[in-house]
N, C-alpha and C positions, 0 to 999 in steps of 0.2 A: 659289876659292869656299869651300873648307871651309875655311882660313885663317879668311878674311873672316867666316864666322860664326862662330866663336870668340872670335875676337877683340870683337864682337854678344855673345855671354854674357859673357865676362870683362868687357864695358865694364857689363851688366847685374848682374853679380852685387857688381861694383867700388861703384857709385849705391846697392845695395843696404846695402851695409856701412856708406857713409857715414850713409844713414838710417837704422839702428839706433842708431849711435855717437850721433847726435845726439837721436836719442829717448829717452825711459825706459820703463820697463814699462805704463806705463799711456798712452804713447803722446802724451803730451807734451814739447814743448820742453826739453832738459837746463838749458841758457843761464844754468849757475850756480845752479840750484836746489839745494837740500839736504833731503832729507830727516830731520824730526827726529823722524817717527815711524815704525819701522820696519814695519807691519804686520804683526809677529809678537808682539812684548811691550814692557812698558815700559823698556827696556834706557833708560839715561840718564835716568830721568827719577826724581823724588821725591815724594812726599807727605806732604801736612801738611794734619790737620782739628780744626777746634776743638774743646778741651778731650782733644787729642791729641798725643803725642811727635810730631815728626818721623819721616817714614819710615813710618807706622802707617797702613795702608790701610784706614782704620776700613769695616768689616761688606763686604770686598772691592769697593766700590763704583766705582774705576776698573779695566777687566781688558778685554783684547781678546777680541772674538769675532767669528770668521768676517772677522779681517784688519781690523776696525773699532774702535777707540780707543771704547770704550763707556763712558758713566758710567750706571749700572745700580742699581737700588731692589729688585732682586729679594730681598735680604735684609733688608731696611729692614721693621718695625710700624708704625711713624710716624718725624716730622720734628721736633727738638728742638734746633732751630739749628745743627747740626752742618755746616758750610760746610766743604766741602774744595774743594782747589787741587792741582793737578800739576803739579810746576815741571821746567824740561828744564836740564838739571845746568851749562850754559854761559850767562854774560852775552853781553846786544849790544847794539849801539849803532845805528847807519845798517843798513839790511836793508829787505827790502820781505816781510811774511809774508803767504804764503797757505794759506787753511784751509778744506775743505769741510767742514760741520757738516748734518745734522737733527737735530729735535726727535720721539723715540718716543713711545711710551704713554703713561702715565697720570702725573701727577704725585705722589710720595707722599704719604700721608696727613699734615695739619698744616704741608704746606708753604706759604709764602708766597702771598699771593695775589701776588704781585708777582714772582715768581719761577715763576708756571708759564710754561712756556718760554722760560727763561730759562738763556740760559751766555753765557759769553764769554772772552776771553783776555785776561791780564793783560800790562799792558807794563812795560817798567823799573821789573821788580818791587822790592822789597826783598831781601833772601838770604831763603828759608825758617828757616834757623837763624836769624836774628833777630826771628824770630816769636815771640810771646808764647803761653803755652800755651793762653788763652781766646781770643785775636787770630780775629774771624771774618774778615778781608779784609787779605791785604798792603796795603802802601802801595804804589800804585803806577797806572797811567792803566790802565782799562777799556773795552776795545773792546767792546761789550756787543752778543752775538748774541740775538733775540728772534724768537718766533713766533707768528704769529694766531692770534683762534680760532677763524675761519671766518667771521667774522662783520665785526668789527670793523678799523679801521684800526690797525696799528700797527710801526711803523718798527724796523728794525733796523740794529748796527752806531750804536748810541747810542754814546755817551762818557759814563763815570761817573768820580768819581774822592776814589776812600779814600787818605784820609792827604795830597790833592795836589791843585793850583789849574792850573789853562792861561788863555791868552789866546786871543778872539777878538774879528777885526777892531778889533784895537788895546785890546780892555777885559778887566780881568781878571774870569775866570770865578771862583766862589766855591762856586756850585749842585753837588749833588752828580753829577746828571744831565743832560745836555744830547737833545736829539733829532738826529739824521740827516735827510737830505730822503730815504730810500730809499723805496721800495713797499713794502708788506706782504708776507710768505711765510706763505700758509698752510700746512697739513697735513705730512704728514712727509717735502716735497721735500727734495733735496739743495741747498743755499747754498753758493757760493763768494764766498769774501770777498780782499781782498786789502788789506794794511794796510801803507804805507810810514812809515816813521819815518825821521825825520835827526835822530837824535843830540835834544836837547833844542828842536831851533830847529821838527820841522813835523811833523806825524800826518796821517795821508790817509786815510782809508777809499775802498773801491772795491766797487762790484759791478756783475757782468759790463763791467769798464772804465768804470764813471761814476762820478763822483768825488761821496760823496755825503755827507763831514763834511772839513773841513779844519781842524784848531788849531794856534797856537803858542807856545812859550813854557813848555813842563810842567816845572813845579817844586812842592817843598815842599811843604807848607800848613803855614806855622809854627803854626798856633793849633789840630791836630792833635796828642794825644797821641804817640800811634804815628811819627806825622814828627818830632814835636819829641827823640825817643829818635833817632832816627839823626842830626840835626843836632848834638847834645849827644856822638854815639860820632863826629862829625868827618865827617859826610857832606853834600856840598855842598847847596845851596841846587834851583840846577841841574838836571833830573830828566834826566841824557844818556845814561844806560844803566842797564842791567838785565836782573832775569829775565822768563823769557816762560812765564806758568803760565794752564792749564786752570782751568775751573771746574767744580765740581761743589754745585750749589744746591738740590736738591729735583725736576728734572725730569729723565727719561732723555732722552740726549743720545748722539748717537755722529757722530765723526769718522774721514773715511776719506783724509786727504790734509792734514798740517800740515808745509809747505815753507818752506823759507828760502832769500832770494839776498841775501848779505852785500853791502851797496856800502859804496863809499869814502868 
């Protein structure tokens, strides 16, 4: 009998070990995920804001608080096109990213009307060092996260795209901005987004599992300045990898979860 129940804990405490292994701290699926933000600081990661070097975290505007990837105006008088971007220090190609985002407070003073609740991540960015020192946007496909105002309809997990063209349903896109079929997100819930890429051939956006933009084909836009400078330094047509950078536009924004599962 005492055997027998031992043998009852160790099989219990055995089930136990495996579900920790298999889970992470926040109590989701491991299954190849990667964290690329460490909830403590910006380790790997760079910044670049227009009419700034490299590296220059113009008026501290990206800085974790309370384990949250926050882009913050607490320092800010107003807004003067100063567009920053956070780029995570490694290219990729095929990967499926996901990212939980809200939208905080108030938008700075002089920001875009078009940017209040406005971020997004950037894909097969350009390198940050081949940014121009006045460059407000890499070249590169925009996943574009947006929030309501309570009021109105408006979609998130658009597709924008500086410096770069895609195809849908066989015709090439040109527009800067395309729409998603998503619901509206108002107020300052938590959004999980999940975004597969393959290489240059497919983009998916996802929320909560439904699939709710699909494009193919992201390349170039020759008749872009900023594209036409990396086609001219020998960069393919092709748009099949790059970096994957934050935005930072004029509205407080904080992220609590930006994951990566590398596919084949």
């Amino acid at each position: 009998m005492i055997i027998q129940k031992y043998k009852k804990v160790l099989a219990y405490i055995f089930a136990a070990m495996i579900c920790v292994a298999y889970l992470n701290s926040n109590g989701q699926p491991n299954a190849g995920w990667i964290d690329l933000f460490n909830g403590e600081d910006l380790s790997n990661w760079k910044v670049k804001f227009t009419g700034q070097p490299l590296g220059v975290n113009y008026r501290n505007t990206f800085r974790v608080e309370d384990n949250l990837l926050t882009v913050s105006y607490e320092n800010w008088d107003g807004f003067n096109g100063e567009f920053g971007h956070l780029f995570f220090e490694d290219k990729f190609s095929h990967y499926v990213l996901r990212v939980e985002y809200r939208f905080i407070g108030e938008q700075v003073e002089n920001g875009p009307g078009w940017a209040y609740r406005n971020n997004g991540v950037m894909l097969h960015s350009q390198d940050p060092a081949t940014m121009t020192i006045n460059q407000e946007f890499p070249v590169s496909i925009e996943s574009q996260f947006l929030g309501g105002n309570g009021i109105d309809d408006r979609t998130t997990l658009n597709v924008c795209t500086p410096g770069t063209n895609m195809v849908m349903n066989n015709k090439l896109i040109t527009q800067h901005c395309t729409n998603s079929t998503s619901k509206t997100f108002h107020g300052d819930q938590w959004v999980t987004a999940e975004i597969e890429v393959q290489g240059s051939d497919e983009l998916m956006h996802r929320i909560n599992g439904e699939s709710v933009f699909i494009l193919n084909d992201m390349q170039l836009d020759e008749d872009d300045a900023d594209a036409r400078r990396l086609l001219e330094a020998g960069a393919s047509l092709q748009l099949s990898e790059g970096y994957i950078a934050i935005q930072a536009e004029s509205h407080p924004t904080q992220f609590r979860k930006i994951q990566i599962k590398p596919l084949n």
